[in-house]
C-alpha positions, 0 to 999 in steps of 0.5 A: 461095812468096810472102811479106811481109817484117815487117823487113829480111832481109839479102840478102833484102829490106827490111821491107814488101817482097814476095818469093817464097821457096822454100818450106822457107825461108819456112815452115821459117824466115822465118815462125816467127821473125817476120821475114815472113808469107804474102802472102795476097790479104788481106794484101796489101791491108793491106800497100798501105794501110800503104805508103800511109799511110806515103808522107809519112813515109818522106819525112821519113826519107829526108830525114833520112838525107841529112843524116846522110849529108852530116854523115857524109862531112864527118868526116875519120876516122883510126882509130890502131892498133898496128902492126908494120911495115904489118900491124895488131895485131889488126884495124879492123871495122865495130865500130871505124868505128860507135865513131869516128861515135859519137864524132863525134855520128852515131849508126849500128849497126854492122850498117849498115856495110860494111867488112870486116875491115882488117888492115894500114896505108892508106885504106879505103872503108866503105859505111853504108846509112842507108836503103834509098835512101840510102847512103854511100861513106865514106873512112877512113885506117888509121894507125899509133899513135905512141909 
């Protein structure tokens, strides 16, 4: 079953992508919680003037997101936690990371960081998906708090 995704599916596609699913997924639940609709010859002309008419502006996003993406990779970040020996009181998630470029004036949703979960002392590699053509491999250093 092919399908138009109406946003992006994690694992899936992004938004405006057409892909084939099996059919209980598209019909069962993709299609009824809005995030796709059938990939009908006439939706798919719409689709194309759509894409089309948005060329020019997705330009201007990627554009944008590269210089987030510089602004990014200029931030030394050092996340201090308790600690008992190497391993963490608790744990540094993508939570944290998205708090700490808060901070720092680069607004992200935690959902576009990928980290893990982090669970003792060092430095740690995170990717942040800004747009689908730009994505960052950002360094973070986990240390311990000082009393």
């Amino acid at each position: 079953m092919e399908i138009i995704l109406k946003q992006d599916v994690q694992k899936l596609g992004f938004k405006d992508d057409v892909v084939t699913v099996k059919p209980g997924y598209g019909r069962n639940y993709l299609i009824p919680q809005g995030l796709a609709v059938l990939a009908t010859p006439s939706a798919k002309k719409v689709l194309a003037e759509n894409l089309k008419q948005r060329a020019h502006k997705e330009a201007k996003l990627v554009a944008d997101a590269k210089e987030i993406a510089e602004a990014i990779k200029a931030i030394e970040i050092k996340i201090t936690v308790k600690a008992g020996g190497e391993k963490l009181f608790g744990s540094v998630t993508n939570q944290d990371l998205a708090e700490v470029f808060a901070k720092n004036g680069q607004a992200i949703d935690k959902k576009y960081i990928t980290s893990g979960v982090i669970k003792r002392l060092g430095k740690y590699t995170a990717t942040v998906r800004l747009h689908r053509d730009v994505i960052v491999e950002v360094e973070y250093e986990v240390i311990p708090e000082q009393e």
